[in-house]
TORGU-314203 format. One record per residue (C-alpha): residue in three letters; chain; y, x, z. Coordinates in pm, whole numbers. Layout:
PT  vexvo  vexba       Y       X       Z
PT    ALA      A       Y       X       Z
...
This chain:
PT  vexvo  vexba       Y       X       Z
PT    UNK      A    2768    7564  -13443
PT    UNK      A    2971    7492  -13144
PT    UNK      A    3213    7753  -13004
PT    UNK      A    3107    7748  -12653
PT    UNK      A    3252    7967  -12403
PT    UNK      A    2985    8190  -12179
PT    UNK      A    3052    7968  -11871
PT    UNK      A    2958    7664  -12064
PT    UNK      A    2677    7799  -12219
PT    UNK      A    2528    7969  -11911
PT    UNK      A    2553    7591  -11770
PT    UNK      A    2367    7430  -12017
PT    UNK      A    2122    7680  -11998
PT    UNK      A    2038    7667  -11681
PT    UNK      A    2012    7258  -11714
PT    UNK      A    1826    7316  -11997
PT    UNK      A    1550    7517  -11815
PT    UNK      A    1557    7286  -11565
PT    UNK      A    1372    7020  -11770
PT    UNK      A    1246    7268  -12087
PT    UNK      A    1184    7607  -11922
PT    UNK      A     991    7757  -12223
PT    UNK      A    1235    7601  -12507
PT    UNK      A    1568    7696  -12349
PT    UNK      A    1444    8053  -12264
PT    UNK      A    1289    8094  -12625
PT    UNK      A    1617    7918  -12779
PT    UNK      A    1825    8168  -12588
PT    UNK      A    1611    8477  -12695
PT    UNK      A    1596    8366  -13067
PT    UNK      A    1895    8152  -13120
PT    UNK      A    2204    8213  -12854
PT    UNK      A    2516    8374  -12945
PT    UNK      A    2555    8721  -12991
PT    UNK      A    2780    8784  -12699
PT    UNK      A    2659    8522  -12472
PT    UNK      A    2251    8629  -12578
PT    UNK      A    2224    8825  -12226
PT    UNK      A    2351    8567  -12039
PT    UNK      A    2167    8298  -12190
PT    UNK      A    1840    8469  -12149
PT    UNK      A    1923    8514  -11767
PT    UNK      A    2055    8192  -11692
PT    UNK      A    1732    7984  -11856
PT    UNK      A    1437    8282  -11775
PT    UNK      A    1611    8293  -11400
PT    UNK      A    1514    7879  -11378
PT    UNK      A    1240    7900  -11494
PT    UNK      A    1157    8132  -11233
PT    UNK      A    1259    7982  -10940
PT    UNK      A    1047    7701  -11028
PT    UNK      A     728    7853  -11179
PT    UNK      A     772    8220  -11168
PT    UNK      A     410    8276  -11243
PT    UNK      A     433    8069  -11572
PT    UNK      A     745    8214  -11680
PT    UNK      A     620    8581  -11635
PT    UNK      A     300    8547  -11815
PT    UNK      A     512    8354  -12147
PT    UNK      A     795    8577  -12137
PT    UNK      A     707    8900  -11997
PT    UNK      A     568    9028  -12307
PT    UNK      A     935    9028  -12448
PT    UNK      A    1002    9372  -12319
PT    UNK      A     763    9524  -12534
PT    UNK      A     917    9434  -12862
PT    UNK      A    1206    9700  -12860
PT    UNK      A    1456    9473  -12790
PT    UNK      A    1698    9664  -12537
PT    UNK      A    1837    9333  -12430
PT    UNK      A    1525    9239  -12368
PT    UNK      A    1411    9523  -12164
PT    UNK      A    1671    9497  -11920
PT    UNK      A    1774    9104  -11921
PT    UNK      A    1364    8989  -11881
PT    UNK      A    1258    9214  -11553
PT    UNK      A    1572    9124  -11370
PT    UNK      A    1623    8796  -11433
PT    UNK      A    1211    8732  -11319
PT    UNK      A    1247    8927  -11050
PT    UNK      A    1569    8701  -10916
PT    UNK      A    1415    8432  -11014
PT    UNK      A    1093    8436  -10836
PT    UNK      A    1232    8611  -10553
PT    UNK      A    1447    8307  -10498
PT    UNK      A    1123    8094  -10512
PT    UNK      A     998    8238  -10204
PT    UNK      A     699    8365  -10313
PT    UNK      A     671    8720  -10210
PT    UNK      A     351    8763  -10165
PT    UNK      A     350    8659  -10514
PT    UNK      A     587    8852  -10640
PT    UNK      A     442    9189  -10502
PT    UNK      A     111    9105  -10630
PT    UNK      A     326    9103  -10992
PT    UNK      A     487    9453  -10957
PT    UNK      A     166    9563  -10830
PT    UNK      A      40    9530  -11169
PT    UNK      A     319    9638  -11397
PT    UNK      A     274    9972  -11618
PT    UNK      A     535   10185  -11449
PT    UNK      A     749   10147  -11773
PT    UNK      A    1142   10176  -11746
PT    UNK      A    1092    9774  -11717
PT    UNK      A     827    9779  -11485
PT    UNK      A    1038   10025  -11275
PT    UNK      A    1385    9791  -11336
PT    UNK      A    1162    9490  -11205
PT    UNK      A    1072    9737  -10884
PT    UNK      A    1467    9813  -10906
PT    UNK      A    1570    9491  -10839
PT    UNK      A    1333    9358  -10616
PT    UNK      A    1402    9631  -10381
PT    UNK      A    1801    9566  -10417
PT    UNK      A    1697    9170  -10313
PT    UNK      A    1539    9293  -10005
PT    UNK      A    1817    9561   -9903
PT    UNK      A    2049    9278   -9958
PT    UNK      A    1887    8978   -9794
PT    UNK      A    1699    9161   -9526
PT    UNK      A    1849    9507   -9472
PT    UNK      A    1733    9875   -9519
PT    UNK      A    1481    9875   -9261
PT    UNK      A    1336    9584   -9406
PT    UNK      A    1278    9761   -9753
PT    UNK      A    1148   10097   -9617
PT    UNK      A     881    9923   -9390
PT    UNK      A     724    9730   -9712
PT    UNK      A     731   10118   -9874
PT    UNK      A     583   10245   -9585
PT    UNK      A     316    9991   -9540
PT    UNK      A     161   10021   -9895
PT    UNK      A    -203   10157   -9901
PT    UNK      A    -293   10522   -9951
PT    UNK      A    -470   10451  -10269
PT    UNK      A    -621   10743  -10504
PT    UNK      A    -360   10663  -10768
PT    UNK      A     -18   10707  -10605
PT    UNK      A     180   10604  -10930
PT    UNK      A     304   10245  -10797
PT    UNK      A     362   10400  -10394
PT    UNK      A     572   10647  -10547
PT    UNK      A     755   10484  -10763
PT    UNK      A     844   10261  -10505
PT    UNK      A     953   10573  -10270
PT    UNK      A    1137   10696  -10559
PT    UNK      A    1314   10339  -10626
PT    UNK      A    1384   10283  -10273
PT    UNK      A    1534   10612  -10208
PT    UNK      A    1782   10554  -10552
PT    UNK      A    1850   10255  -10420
PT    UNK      A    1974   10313  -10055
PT    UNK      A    2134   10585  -10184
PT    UNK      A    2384   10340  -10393
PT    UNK      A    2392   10066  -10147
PT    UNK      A    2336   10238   -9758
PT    UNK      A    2361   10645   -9814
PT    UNK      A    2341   10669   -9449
PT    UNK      A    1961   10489   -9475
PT    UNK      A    1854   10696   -9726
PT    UNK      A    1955   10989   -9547
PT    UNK      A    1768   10931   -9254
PT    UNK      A    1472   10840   -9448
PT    UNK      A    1434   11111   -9626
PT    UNK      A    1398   11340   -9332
PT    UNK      A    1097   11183   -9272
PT    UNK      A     998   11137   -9643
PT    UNK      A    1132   11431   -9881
PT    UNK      A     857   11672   -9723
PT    UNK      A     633   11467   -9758
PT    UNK      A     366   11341  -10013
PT    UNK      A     564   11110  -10205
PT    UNK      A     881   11279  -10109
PT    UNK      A     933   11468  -10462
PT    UNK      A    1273   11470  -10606
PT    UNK      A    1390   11243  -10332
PT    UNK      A    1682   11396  -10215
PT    UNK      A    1786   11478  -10585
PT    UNK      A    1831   11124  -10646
PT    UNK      A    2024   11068  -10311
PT    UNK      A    2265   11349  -10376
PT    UNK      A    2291   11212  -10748
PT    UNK      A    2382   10881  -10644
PT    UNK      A    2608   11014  -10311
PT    UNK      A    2810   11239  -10555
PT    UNK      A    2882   10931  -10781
PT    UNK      A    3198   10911  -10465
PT    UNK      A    3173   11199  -10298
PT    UNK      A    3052   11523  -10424
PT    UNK      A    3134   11759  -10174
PT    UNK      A    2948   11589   -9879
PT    UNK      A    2657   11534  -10153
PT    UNK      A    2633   11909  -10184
PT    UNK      A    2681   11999   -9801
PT    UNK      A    2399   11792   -9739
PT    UNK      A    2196   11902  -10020
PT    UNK      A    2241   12259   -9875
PT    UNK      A    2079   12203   -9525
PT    UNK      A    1748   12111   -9732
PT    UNK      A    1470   12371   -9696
PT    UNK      A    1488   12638   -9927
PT    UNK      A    1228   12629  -10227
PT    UNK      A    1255   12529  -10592
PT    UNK      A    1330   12147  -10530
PT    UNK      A    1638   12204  -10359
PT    UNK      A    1766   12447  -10575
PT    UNK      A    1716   12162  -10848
PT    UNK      A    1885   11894  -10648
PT    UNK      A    2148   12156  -10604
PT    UNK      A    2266   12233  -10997
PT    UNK      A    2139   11897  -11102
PT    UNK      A    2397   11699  -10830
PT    UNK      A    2658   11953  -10943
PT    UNK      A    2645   11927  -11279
PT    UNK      A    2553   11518  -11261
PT    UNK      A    2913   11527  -10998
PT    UNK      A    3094   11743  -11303
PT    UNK      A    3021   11472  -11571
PT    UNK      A    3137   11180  -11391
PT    UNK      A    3466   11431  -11266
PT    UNK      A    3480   11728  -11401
PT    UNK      A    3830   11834  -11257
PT    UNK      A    3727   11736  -10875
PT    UNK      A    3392   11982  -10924
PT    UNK      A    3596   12232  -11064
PT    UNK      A    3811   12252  -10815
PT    UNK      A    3540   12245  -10566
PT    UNK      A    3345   12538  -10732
PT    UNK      A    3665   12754  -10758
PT    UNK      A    3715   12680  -10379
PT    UNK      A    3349   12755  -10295
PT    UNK      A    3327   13115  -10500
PT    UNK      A    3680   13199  -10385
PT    UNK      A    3556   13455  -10151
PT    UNK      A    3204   13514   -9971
PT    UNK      A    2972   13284  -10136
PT    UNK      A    2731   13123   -9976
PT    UNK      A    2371   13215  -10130
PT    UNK      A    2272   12800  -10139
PT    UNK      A    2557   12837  -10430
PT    UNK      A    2375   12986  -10634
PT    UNK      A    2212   12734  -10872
PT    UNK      A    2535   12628  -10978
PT    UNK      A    2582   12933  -11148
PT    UNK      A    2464   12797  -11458
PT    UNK      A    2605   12502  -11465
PT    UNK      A    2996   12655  -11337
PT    UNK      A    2982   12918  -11611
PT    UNK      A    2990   12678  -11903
PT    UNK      A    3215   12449  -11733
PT    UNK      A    3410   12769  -11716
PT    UNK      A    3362   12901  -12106
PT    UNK      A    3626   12716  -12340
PT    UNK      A    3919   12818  -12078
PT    UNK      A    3859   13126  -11854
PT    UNK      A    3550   13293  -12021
PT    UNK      A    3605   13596  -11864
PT    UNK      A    3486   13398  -11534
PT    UNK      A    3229   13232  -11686
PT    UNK      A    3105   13537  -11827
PT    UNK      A    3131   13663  -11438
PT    UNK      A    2948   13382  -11308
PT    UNK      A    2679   13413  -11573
PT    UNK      A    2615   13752  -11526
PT    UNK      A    2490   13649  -11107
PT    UNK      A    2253   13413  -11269
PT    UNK      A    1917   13618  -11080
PT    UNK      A    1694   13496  -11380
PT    UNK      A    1706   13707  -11644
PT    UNK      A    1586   13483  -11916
PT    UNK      A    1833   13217  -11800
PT    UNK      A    2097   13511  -11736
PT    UNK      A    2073   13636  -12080
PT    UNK      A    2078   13239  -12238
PT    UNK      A    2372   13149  -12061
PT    UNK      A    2574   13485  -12140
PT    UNK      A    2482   13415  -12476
PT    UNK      A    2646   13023  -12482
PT    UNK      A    2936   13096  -12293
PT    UNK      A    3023   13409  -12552
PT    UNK      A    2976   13151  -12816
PT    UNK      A    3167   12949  -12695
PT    UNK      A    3465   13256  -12641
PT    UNK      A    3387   13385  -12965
PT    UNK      A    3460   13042  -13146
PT    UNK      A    3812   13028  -12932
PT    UNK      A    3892   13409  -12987
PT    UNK      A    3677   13624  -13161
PT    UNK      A    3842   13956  -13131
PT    UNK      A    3839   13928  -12736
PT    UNK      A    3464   13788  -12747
PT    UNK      A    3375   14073  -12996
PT    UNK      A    3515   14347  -12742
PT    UNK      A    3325   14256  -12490
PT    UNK      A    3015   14159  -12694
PT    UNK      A    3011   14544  -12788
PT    UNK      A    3024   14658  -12472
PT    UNK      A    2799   14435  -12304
PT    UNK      A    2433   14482  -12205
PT    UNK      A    2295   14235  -12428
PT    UNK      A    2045   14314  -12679
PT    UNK      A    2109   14331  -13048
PT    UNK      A    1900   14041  -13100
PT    UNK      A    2112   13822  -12843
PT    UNK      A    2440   13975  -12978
PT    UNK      A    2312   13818  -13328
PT    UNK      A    2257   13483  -13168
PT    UNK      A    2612   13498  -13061
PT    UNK      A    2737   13510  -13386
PT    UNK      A    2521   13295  -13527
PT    UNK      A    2682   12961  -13626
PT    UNK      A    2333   12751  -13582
PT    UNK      A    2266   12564  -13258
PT    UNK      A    2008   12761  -12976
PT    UNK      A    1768   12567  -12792
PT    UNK      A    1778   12597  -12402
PT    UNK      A    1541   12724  -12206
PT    UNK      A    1246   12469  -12173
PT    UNK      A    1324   12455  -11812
PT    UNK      A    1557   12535  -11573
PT    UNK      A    1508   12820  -11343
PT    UNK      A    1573   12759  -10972
């Protein structure tokens, strides 16, 4: 009943655990505050680790399967912390070692691997990836690879970089330089997509390509617009082309004429014909005598004309062509 502010309540909490472990992380999962609940959970569960990590996993670790989101993300972190800061390692690899690669088990990984890169350094975290054994079941090596790479990629780009020319190629190098150029477009697109671009040609990087660019053109979609128009100003470069897709509905609600340019390159003809079709939706919804010239004169079908001017949703392609 008290109104307790979070810095006051994180403080008991964490005295609390100190002497009652289980009761003050079970009081904060059941019982704490609605805006303070996170905080609570992490302040008591974190004790608790530090001083019996082992005990507090086995009680509370179980949490995360109850579909609590709060849950899902407060429990592996907070453990993770936690028993890191008990000094157990060996301990605490054993632990992650046996997690189902769930989106907790994977957030538990997360974290772990963010303690090393920030206590011991990059090179620290990619020998311990390196060093796990070649086992028949690669799920847990590369996951790791996978959270490492996402990982350096937010914290030491330059790291990650280097890695992954030793890595991407090889067997637990898959979408590794996807989630590099994700992350390294989060603050700089263009260099994202330069890099991306000296990859080896093939289906992955063609992937990392649109996906970066289209990741980049959520988070700012004026900066990769201006980028595209710069890039397909003149002679475009062929490594361009996966953004076609991607730049031709960015393109549809305000210069349709372009998109419907930039749709028509799409090499795929499946995709070619789905994205013609969206972006003359979209041009038909905004002016429907200018979409219904063109529509008539276009090489569509008369079944993909018909799709145009229906009102009901289409479903994409069920996946992307490179």
């Amino acid at each position: 009943m008290l109104d307790l502010r979070g810095a006051e309540l994180e403080l008991l909490l964490r005295f609390w655990a100190t002497h009652q472990p289980e009761e003050a992380s079970r009081w904060a999962k059941d019982k704490a505050p609605g805006s303070y609940r996170e905080a609570a959970i992490y302040a008591a569960l974190r004790t608790w680790a530090e001083v019996n990590p082992k005990a507090a996993a086995s009680a509370t670790w179980k949490w995360v399967e109850a579909g609590d989101n709060i849950l899902e993300i407060v429990v592996p972190i907070s453990l993770t912390r936690g028993w890191y800061a008990n000094g157990d390692i060996a301990g605490l690899q054993e632990f992650l070692q046996g997690l189902q690669i769930s989106v907790p088990g994977q957030r538990a990984i997360s974290t772990y691997i963010r303690l090393m890169v920030e206590n011991e350094g990059s090179a620290a975290v990619i020998t311990w990836a390196e060093s796990l054994p070649e086992v028949e079941d690669k799920t847990f090596k590369l996951t790791v690879f996978r959270r490492v790479v996402n990982v350096l990629a937010q914290l030491d780009a330059p790291a990650a970089t280097r890695w992954c020319e030793t890595q991407c190629d090889g067997p637990y190098g898959n979408n590794m330089r996807s989630l590099i150029a994700r992350n390294w477009a989060l603050h700089d697109g263009p260099a994202a997509l330069a890099w991306l671009a000296t990859a080896p040609d093939g289906h992955e990087k063609n992937l990392a390509i649109r996906v970066t660019f289209a990741h980049w053109s959520l988070i700012d979609r004026e900066a990769a617009m201006a980028w595209a128009a710069e890039q397909t100003a003149g002679e475009v470069a062929p490594w361009l082309k996966p953004i076609y897709p991607v730049y031709a509905r960015l393109l549809s609600s305000d210069s349709p004429t372009n998109a419907i340019r930039w749709a028509g390159q799409i090499e795929n003809e499946r995709e070619r014909e789905h994205v013609l079709i969206g972006v003359a939706r979209v041009w038909r919804h905004n002016d429907e005598a200018a979409a219904e010239n063109w529509l008539l004169q276009s090489s569509l079908s008369e079944e993909a004309r018909a799709k145009v001017r229906d009102p009901k949703p289409i479903n994409p392609p069920a996946e992307p062509e490179g």
